[in-house]
C-alpha positions in Angstrom: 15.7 72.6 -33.3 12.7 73.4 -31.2 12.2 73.3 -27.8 15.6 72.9 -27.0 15.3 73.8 -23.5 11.9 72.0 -22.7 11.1 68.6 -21.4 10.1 67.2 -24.9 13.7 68.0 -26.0 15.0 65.0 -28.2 17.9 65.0 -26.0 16.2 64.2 -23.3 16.8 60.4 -22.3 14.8 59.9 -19.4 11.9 61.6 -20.7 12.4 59.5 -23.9 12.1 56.5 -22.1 9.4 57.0 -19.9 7.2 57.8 -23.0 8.3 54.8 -24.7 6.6 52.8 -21.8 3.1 54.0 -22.8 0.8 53.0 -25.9 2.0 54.4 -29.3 -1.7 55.7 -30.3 -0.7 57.7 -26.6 2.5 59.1 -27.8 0.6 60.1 -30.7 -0.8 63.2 -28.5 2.6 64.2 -27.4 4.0 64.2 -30.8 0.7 66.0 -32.2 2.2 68.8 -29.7 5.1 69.0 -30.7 4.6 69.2 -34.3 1.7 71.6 -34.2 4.2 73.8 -32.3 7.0 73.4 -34.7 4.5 74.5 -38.0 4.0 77.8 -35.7 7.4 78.3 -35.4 8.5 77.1 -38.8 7.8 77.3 -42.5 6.3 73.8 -42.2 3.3 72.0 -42.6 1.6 69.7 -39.9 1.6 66.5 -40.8 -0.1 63.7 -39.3 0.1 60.1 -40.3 0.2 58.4 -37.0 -3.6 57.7 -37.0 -5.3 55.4 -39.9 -8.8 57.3 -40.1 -9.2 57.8 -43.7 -9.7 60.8 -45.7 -12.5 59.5 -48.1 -15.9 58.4 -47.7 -17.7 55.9 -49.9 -21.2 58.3 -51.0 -23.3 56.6 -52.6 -24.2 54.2 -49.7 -24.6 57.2 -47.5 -26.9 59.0 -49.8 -29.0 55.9 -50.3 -29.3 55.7 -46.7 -30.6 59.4 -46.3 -33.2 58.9 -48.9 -34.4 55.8 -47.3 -34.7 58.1 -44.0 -37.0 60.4 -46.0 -39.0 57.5 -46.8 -39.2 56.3 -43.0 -40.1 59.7 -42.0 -42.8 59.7 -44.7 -44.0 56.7 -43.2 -44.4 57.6 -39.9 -46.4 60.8 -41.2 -49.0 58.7 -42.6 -49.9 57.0 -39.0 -50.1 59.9 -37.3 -48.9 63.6 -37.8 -48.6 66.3 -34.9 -48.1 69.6 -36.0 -45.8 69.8 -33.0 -43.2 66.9 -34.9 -44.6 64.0 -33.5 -45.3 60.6 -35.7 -46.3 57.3 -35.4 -44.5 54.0 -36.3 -44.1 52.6 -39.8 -47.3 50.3 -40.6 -46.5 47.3 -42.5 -49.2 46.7 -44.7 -49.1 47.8 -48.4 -45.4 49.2 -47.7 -43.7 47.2 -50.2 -46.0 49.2 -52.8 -45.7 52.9 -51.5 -41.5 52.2 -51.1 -41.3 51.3 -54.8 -43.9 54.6 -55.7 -41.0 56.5 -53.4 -38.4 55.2 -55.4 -40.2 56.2 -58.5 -41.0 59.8 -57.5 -37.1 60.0 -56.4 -35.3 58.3 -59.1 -33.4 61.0 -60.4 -32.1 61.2 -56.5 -28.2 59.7 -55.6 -28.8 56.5 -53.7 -32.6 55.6 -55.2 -30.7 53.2 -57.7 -28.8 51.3 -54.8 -32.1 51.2 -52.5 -34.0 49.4 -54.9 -30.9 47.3 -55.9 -30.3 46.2 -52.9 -34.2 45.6 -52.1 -34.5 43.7 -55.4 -31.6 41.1 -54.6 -32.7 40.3 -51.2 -36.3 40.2 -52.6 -34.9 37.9 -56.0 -31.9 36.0 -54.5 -33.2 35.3 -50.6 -36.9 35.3 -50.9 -37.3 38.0 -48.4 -41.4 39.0 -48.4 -41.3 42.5 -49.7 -43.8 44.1 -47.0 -42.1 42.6 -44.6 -38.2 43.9 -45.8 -39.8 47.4 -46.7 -41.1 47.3 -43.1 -38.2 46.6 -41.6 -35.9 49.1 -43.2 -38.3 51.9 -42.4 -38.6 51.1 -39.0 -34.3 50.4 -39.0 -33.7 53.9 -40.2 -36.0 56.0 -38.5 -34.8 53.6 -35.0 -38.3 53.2 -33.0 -37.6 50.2 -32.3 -35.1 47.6 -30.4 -32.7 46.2 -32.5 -34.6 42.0 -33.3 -33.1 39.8 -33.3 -30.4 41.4 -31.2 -27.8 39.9 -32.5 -28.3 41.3 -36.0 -31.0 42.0 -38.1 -32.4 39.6 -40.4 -31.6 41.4 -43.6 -28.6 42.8 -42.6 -27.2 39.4 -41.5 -28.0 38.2 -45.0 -26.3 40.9 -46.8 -23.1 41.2 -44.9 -22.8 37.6 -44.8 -22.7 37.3 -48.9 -20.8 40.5 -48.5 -18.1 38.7 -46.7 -18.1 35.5 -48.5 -17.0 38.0 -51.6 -14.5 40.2 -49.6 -12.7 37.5 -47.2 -12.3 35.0 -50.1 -14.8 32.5 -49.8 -16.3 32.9 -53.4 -18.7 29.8 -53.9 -18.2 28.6 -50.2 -21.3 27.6 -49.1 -20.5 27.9 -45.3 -22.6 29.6 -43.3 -21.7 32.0 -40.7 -23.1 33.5 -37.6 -23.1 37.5 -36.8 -22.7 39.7 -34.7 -23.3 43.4 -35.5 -20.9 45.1 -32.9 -20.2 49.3 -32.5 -17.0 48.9 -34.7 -14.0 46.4 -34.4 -12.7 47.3 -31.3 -15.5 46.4 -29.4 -15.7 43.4 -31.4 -12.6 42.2 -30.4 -13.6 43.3 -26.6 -16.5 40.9 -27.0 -14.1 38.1 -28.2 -11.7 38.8 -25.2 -14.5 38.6 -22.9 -17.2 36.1 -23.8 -13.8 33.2 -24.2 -13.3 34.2 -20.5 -16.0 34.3 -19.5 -17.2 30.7 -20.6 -14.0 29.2 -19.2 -12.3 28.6 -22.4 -9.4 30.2 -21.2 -8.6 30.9 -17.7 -5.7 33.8 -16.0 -2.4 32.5 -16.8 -3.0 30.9 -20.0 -1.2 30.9 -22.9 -2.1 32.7 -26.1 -0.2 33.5 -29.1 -0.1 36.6 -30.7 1.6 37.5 -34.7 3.1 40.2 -34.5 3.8 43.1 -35.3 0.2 43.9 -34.1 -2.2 46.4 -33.3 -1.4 47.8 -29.6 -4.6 47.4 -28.2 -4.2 43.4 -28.4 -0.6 43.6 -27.3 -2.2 45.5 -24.1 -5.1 43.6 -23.3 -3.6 40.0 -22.1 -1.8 42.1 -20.1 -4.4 43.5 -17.9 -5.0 41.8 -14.7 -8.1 40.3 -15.3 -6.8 38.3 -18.3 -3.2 38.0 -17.7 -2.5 35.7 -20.5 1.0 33.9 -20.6 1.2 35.6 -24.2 3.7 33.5 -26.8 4.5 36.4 -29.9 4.2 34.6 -33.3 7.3 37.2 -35.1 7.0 38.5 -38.8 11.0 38.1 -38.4 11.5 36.9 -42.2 14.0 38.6 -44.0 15.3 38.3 -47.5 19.7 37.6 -48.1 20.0 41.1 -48.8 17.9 42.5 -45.2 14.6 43.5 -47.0 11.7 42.5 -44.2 9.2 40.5 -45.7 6.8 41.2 -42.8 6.1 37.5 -43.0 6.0 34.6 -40.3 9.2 32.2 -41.0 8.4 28.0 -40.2 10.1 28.0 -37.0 7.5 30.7 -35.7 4.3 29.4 -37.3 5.4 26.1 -35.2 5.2 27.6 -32.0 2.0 27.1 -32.3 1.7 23.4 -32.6 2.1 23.9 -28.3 -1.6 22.2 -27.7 -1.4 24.2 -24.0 -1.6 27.6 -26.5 -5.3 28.2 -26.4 -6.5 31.2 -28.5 -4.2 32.6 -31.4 -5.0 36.4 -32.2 -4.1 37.5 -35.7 -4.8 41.2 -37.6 -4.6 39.9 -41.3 -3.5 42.0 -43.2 -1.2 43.3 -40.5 -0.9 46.6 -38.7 1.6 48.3 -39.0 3.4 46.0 -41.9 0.2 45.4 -43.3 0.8 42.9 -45.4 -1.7 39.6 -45.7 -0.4 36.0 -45.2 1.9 34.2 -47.7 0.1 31.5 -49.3 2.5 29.5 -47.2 2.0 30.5 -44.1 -1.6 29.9 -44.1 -1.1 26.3 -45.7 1.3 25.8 -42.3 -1.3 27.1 -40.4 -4.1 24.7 -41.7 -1.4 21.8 -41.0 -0.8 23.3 -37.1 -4.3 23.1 -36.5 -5.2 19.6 -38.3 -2.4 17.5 -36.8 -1.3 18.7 -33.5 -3.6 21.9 -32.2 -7.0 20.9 -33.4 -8.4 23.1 -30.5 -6.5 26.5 -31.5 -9.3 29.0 -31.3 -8.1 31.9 -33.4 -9.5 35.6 -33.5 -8.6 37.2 -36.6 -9.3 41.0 -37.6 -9.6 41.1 -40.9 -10.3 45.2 -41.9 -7.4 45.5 -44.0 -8.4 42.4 -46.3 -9.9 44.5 -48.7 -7.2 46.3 -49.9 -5.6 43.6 -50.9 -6.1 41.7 -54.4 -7.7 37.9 -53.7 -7.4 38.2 -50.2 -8.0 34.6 -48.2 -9.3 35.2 -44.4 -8.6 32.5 -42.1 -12.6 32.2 -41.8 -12.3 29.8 -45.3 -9.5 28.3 -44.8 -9.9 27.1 -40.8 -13.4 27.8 -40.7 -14.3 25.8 -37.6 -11.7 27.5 -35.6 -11.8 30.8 -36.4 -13.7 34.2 -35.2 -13.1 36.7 -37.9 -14.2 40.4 -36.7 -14.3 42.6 -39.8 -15.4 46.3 -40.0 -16.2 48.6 -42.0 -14.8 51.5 -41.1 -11.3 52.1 -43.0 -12.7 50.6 -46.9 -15.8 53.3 -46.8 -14.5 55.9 -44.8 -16.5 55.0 -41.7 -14.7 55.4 -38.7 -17.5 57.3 -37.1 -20.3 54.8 -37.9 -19.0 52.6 -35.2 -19.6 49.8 -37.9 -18.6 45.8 -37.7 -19.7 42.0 -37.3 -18.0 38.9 -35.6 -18.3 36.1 -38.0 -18.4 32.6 -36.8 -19.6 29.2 -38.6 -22.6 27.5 -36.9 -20.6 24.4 -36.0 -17.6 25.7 -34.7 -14.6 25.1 -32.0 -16.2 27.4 -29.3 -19.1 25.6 -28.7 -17.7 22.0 -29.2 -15.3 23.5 -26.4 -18.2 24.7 -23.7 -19.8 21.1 -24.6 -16.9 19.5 -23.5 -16.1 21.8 -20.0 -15.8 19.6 -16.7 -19.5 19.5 -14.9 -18.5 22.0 -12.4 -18.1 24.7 -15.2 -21.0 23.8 -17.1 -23.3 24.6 -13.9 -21.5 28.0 -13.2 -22.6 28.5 -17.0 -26.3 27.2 -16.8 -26.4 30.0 -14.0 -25.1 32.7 -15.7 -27.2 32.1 -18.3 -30.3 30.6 -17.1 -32.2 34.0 -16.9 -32.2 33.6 -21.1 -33.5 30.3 -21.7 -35.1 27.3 -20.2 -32.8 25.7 -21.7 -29.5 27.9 -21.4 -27.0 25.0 -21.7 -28.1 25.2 -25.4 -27.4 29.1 -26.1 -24.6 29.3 -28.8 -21.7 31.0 -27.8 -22.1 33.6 -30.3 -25.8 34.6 -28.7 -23.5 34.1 -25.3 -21.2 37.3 -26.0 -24.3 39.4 -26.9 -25.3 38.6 -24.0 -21.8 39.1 -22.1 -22.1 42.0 -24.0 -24.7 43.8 -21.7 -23.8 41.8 -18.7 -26.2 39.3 -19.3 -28.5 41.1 -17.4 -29.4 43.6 -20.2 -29.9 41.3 -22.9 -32.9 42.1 -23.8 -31.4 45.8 -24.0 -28.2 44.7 -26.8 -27.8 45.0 -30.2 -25.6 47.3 -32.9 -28.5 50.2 -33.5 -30.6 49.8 -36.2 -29.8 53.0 -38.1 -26.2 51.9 -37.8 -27.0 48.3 -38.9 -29.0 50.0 -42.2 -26.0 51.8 -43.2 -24.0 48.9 -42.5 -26.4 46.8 -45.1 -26.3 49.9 -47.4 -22.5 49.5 -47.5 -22.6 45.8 -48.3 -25.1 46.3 -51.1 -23.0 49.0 -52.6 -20.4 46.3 -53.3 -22.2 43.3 -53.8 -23.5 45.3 -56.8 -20.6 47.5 -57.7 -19.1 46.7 -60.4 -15.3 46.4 -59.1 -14.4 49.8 -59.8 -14.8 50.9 -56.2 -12.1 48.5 -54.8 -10.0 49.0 -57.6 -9.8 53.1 -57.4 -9.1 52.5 -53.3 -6.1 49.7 -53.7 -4.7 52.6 -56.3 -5.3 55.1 -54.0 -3.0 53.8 -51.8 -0.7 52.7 -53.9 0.1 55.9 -55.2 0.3 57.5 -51.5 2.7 54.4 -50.6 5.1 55.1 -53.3 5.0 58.9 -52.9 5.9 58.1 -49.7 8.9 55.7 -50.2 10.3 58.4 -53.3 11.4 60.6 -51.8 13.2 58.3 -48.9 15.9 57.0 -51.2 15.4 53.9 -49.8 14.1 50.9 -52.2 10.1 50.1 -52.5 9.9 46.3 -53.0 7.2 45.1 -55.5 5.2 42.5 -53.5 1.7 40.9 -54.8 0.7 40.2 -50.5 1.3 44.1 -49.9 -2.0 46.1 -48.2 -0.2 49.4 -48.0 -2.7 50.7 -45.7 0.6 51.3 -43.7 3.7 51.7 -44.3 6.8 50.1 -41.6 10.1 51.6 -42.3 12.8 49.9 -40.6 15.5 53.0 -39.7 18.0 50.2 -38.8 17.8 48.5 -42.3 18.4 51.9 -44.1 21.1 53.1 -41.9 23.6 49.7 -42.3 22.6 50.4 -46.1 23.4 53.7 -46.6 25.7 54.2 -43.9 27.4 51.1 -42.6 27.2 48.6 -39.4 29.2 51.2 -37.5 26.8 53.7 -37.9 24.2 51.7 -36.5 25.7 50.6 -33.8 26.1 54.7 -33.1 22.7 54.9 -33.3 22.3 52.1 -30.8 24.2 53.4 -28.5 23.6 56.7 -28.0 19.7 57.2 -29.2 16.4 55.9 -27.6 14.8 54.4 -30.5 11.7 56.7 -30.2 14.5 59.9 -30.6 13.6 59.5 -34.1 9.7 60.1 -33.9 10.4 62.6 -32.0 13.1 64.2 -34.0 10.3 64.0 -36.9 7.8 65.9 -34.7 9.9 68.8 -33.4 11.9 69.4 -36.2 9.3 68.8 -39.4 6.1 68.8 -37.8 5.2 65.4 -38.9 3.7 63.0 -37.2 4.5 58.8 -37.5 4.1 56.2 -34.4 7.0 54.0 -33.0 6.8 50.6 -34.6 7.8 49.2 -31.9 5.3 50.0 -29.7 3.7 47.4 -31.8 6.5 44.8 -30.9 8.0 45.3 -34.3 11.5 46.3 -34.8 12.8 48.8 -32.0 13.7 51.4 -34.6 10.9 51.1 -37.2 8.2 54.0 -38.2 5.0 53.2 -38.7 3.2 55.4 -40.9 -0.6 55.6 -42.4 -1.4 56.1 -46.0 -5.0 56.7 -45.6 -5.2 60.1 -44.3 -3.3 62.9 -46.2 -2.9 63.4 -49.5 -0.1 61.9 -52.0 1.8 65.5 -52.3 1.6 65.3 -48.6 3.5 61.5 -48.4 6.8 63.1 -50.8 7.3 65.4 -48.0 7.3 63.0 -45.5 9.1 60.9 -46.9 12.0 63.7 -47.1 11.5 64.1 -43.6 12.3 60.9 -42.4 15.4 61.1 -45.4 16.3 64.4 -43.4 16.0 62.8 -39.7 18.3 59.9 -40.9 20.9 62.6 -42.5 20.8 64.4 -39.7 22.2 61.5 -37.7 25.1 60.9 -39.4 26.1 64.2 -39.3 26.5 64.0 -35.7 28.6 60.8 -36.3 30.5 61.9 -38.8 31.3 64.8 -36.3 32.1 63.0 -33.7 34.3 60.5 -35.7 36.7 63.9 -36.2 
């Protein structure tokens, strides 16, 4: 073993259990170390699966949106031309006519197809005025302008919200939802956090509920001292007669919730780690929750797993007047960097019924934090309250996503609108195959299950050493071992990299690992890694049993 005399040594308790108090995605850096130096040292290879930033991109949006920056850039020539590189602004008249000669000239060119797609259905199915689309895609991808509206532009509103209709379940749902283009789903949720503060529908000391497992970040966040929320965990504690975790929410848990004092419910659908999407059931208990004894639940739901998963049903179509759903883009195209994601919420909806309804006093702090806005600022909705919340109020005029990044997110959601399945198909497959590389070569047993993303993978150490090994064995493992022993164990003897599951309150000895960022030969060795860890601890009891 490595390191055997440093202060990462797996032996070391106290250094095990001061780690263990800080976030997982933290850790991560630590392990990263140690790994990396065991590869040097070793004849292994470096494996990291502890972060979930994909090792694909989605091209053909990409390319489109390239082309279309030729065309901007060609349109800003034609107003004025420095031989020194300086332009003009796109001009708006006749631009409908010279984008569709552009696409002409270029049609042979990846992405000319999906520009004038896209165009034609928001032209065809939305009446959009072609001069005035063609105008404002130009001016979007070359960014010479603020982003207006603010909150999102007009035809990329449009888009993403038929987009999401498709991908979250809605199908033929007519509702229609509010957005808010936001610099990926982190800050998305940030906004969420902030803005229901911040209009007193929640106050310090509050109760919210949380399902987990669940991404760190919102484990973290209620905790910090301007929040401190009185948070209630929701548990994905279901387990089938023979142990198997179903990662789903049993009755008794769902009815926490029917607590009217529990104010906001937060909710990553599909989950992370588990990542697996709500049993039909579960949202059907949900739905009765809300309609007979919490009709004020607001819940925040982070749905960027949901297309990974066949039929997928957000929470935004099933309680759509209580629910936020923040969705982004970054994990199904391969868009981490883009910074790319929306907060959907229905125009008549549980947040703004909620600020109607706030005790006079409040409502006056409110008129004054927003009266700089509007004449009439009691009026703003609460989603046009968290863009502004967004810059401080103060610099409203100032927010907005960035246009280039709000034409790539368009490009994206005209790619599948008129793709013809194959995409999402090749990507649920994709990780299909990585997921059951990885489990192969564990020796533990893969369940088939219709509600799985894969996206992740939890393994439950625990589960797999009273199988193969017996209670006793366990309890060894208990008693002598910090849970996170085995992560690190992984790192500094394998060079491979998972996260603690449960820094993301699931079990204490679970692994989470991520099937979007190596490759499936990469998962079979993992998977003997853990096998090897696992093996290597019963050794050790068998030893000291003699």
């Amino acid at each position: 073993m490595n390191n055997q005399n440093s202060s990462v040594n797996p032996e070391n308790k106290d250094y095990e259990l001061r780690l263990s108090k800080m976030s997982p995605f933290e850790i991560k850096n630590e392990l990263i170390t140690m790994a990396q130096d065991d590869a040097r040292e070793s004849t292994a290879t470096f494996l990291n699966a502890g972060r979930g930033n994909p090792n694909w991109i989605a091209t053909y949006p990409r390319e489109a949106f390239f082309l279309l920056g030729k065309f901007g850039i060609s349109e800003c020539r034609r107003v004025a031309d420095s031989p020194i590189g300086i332009a003009g602004i796109p001009s708006i008249k006749g631009i409908a006519e010279r984008f569709k000669e552009f696409l002409d000239e270029n049609k042979d060119e990846n992405g000319a197809d999906l520009l004038r797609g896209t165009f034609d259905y928001l032209v065809t199915k939305h009446d959009f005025d072609p001069d005035t689309l063609a105008h404002e895609w130009a001016e979007a991808v070359v960014g010479d302008q603020y982003p207006t509206p603010d909150r999102i532009l007009r035809s990329t509103e449009i888009l993403v919200q038929d987009y999401l209709r498709i991908a979250m379940g809605g199908k033929d749902d007519k509702t229609v939802y509010d957005l808010f283009a936001t610099e990926g789903g982190t800050a998305g949720m940030c906004y969420a956090f902030d803005s229901i503060q911040e209009n007193k529908l929640i106050q310090k000391g509050d109760k919210m509920a949380l399902m987990v497992p669940a991404f760190t970040p919102y484990i973290e966040i209620p905790q910090l001292d301007r929040f401190s929320f009185d948070v209630i965990n929701i548990n994905a504690n279901k387990v089938q007669h023979d142990g198997y975790h179903t990662w789903q929410y049993p009755p008794e848990e769902i009815d926490k919730l029917r607590d009217p004092s529990i104010k906001v419910l937060c909710i990553t659908n599909p989950s992370n780690p588990p990542s697996y999407t709500l049993a039909p059931e579960v949202l059907d208990q949900l739905v009765d929750v809300v309609k007979n004894d919490n009709p004020n639940l607001m819940i925040i739901t982070d749905d960027v797993y949901g297309t990974f998963v066949k039929d997928f049903h957000s929470l935004m179509y099933k309680l759509p007047y209580n629910t936020m759903c923040v969705y982004s883009f970054s994990k199904y195209f391969g868009a981490t960097g883009w910074r790319l994601a929306v907060i959907a919420i229905r125009q008549n909806n549980v947040f703004d019924d909620l600020i109607a309804r706030l005790p006079e006093a409040d409502k006056k702090d409110l008129h004054n934090r927003y009266s700089s806005l509007s004449l009439e600022p009691d009026k703003i909705k609460f989603i046009d309250r968290m863009v502004a919340d967004s810059r401080m109020v103060a610099l409203n005029h100032t927010a907005g996503l960035s246009t280039p990044q709000q034409m790539q997110m368009s490009l994206f959601a005209g790619f599948s609108l008129l793709n013809d399945g194959s995409y999402k198909t090749t990507m649920m497959n994709t990780i299909k195959d990585r997921l059951e590389a990885l489990w192969s070569t564990t020796g533990f047993t893969l369940l088939v299950d219709p509600l799985r993303a894969g996206y992740y993978s939890e393994i439950d150490i625990m589960v797999w050493a009273k199988k193969f090994y017996g209670d006793d064995f366990a309890k060894y493992l208990q008693d002598n071992y910090v849970p996170l022993d085995f992560v690190i164990r992984l790192a500094n003897e394998t060079a491979v990299v998972l996260l603690n599951g449960d820094g993301f309150d699931g079990p204490a000895w679970s692994v989470r690992a991520s099937l979007a960022n190596l490759n499936e030969a990469d998962y079979l060795k993992i998977g003997t890694a853990i096998r090897k860890i696992l093996d290597e601890y019963h050794t050790r009891y068998m030893a000291q049993k003699k």
